[in-house]
C-alpha positions in Angstrom: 60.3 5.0 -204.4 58.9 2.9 -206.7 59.1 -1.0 -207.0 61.8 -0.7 -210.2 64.3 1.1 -208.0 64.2 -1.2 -205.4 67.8 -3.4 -206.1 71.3 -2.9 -205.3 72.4 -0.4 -207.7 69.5 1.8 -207.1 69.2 1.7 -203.3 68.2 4.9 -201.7 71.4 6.6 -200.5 69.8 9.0 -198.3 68.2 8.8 -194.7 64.9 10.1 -192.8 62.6 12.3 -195.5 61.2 15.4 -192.9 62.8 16.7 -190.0 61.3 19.6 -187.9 57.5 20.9 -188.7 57.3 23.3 -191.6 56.3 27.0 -191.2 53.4 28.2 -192.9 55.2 30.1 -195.3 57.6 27.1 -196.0 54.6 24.6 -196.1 52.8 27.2 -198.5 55.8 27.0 -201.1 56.2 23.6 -200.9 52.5 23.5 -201.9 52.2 26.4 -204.8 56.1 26.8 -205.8 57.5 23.4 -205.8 54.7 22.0 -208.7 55.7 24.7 -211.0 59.2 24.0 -210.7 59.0 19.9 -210.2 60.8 17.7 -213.0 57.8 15.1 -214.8 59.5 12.0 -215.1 55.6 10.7 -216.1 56.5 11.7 -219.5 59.6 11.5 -222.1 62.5 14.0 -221.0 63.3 16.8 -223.6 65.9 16.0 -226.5 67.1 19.4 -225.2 66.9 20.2 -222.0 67.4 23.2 -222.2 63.8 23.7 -223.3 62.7 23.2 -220.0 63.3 26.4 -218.8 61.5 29.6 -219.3 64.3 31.9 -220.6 67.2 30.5 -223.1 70.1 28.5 -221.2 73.3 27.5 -222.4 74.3 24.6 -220.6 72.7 22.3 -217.9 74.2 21.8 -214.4 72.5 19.0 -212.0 72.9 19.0 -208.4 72.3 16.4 -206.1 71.3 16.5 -202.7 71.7 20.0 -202.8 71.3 20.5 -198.6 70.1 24.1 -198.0 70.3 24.9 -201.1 73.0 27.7 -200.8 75.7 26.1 -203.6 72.7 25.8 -205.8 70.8 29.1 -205.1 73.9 31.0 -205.6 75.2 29.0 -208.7 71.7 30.0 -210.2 71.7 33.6 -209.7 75.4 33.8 -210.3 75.4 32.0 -213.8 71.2 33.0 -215.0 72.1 31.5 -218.5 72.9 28.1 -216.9 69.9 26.1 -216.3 69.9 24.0 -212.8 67.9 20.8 -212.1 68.4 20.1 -208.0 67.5 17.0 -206.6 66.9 16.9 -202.4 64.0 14.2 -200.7 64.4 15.9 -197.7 60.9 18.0 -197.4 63.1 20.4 -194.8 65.6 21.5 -197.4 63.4 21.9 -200.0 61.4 23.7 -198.5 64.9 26.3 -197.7 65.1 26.4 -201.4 62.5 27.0 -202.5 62.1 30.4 -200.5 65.6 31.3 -201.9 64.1 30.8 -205.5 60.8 33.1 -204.2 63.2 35.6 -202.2 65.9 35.9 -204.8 63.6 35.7 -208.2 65.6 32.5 -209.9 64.1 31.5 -212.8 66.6 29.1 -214.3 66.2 26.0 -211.9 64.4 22.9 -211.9 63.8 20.1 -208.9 63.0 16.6 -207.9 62.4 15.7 -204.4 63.0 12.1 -204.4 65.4 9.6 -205.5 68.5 11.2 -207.7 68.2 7.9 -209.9 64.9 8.0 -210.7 66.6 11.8 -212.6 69.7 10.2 -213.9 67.8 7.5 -215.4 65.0 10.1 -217.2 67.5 12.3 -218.4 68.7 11.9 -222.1 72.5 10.7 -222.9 74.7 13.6 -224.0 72.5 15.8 -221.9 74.2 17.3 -218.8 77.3 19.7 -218.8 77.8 19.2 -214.9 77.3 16.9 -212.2 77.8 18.4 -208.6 77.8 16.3 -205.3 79.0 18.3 -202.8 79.2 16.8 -199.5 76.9 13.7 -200.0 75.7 11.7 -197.1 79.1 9.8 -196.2 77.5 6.9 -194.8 80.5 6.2 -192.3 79.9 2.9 -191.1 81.7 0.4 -193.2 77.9 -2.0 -193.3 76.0 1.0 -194.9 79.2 2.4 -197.6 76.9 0.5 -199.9 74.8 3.5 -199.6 77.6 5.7 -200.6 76.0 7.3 -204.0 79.4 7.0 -205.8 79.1 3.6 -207.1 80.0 2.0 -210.3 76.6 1.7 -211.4 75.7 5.2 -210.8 79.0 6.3 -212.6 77.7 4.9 -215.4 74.6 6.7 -215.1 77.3 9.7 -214.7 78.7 8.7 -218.0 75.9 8.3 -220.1 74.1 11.5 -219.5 76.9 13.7 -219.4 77.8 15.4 -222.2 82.0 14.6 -223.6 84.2 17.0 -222.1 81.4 17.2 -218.8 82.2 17.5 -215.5 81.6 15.7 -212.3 82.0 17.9 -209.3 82.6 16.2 -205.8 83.5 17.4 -202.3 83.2 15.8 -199.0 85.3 16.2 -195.5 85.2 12.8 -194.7 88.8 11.2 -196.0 87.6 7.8 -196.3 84.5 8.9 -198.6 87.2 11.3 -200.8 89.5 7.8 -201.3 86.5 6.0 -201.8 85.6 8.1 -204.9 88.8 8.4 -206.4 89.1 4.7 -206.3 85.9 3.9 -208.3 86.6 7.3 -210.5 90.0 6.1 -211.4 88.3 2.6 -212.0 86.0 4.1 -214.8 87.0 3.9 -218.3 85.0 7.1 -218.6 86.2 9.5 -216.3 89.7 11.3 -215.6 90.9 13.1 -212.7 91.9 16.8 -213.8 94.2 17.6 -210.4 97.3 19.2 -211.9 99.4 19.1 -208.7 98.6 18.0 -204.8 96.7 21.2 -204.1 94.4 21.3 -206.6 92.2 19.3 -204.7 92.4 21.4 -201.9 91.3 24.5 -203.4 87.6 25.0 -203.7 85.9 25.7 -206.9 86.2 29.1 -208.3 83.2 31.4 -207.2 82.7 28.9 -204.4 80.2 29.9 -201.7 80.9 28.6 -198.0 77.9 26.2 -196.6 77.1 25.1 -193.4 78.5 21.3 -193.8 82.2 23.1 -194.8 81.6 25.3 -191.7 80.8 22.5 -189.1 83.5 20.7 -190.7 86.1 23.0 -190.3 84.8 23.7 -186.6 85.5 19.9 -185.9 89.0 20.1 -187.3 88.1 18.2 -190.7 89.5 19.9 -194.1 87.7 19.4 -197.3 88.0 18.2 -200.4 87.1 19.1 -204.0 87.7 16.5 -206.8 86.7 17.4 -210.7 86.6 14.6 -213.1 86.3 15.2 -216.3 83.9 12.6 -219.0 86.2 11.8 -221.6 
């Protein structure tokens, strides 16, 4: 991370960058794939983003810290006329996604593999349809919830480059990180809550593909919650 993003609202919000030793195959991806499909942030972003992808998008969905990439892998080939940009610094789970993109033939997604600031600060205002954090880090010790990567000051990064009537798409198992979001959501001028009735948050999304974090959660007793705010 460089020097600029080195301050309170721009902290790094996640933990260790590589886990495990690559395969070759994964280590070979990383190497050939990844620089095809890597976001420049060296030059100007696109007044339309949806010229960074190879065949005509509609909309633009951003996902951060997408895991294992199987939300994003299966939102892509699910929806081919939205275009994705996934952000994930750890080299493990990139690595996972990137076969998916090889295996599965995506062509509609783009990536950055560090800092999901360093994206949100590139990207043009009005720019982004959708915003997805699906169970972020939840930093659980009360000296580290500055960490957390709901924040006012990256809700405002939220507000600026989501386009009016965008969404923001969050779930998490971890009640205190769920309150934590709808208190700083509810605190923003600029985004509303959409739940209708108490189980609206309940529900997952439409279409909604089960990952590993829901399944380890729901193996340790934990139900989840999924929170859509909409950019007025």
């Amino acid at each position: 991370m460089t020097e600029q993003h080195r301050n309170r609202s721009t902290e790094a919000f996640f933990g260790r960058r590589k886990g495990k030793p690559l395969r070759a195959l994964q280590a070979s991806h990383l190497e050939t794939v990844l620089p095809a499909l890597r976001l420049d942030l060296e030059t100007p972003a696109p007044a339309d983003l949806r010229t960074l992808y190879r065949h005509p998008v509609d909309r633009v969905r951003l996902e951060i810290g997408f895991g294992g990439g199987e939300h994003l892998i299966h939102r892509a080939v699910e929806a081919p006329t939205t275009g994705f940009i996934g952000v994930e610094p750890f080299v493990n789970s990139m690595a996972k996604l990137v076969g998916h993109i090889e295996e599965r033939g995506a062509e509609n997604i783009r990536l950055h593999d560090d800092d999901a600031t360093q994206v949100l600060d590139w990207l043009p205002d009005c720019s982004v349809d959708q915003i997805d954090l699906l169970y972020p880090d939840p930093w659980p010790k009360r000296k580290h919830w500055k960490r957390r990567f709901v924040s006012k000051a990256n809700l405002d990064r939220f507000a600026r480059v989501l386009k009016p009537g965008g969404l923001f798409c969050f779930a998490s198992d971890i009640d205190s990180y769920v309150n934590w979001t709808l208190m700083f959501c509810r605190d923003h001028a600029a985004f509303e809550w959409t739940a209708e009735n108490a189980n609206d948050w309940l529900i997952p999304y439409p279409g909604w593909p089960s990952t590993r974090y829901e399944a380890k959660a729901r193996r340790e007793g934990r139900k989840s919650a999924y929170l859509t705010f909409r950019r007025a």
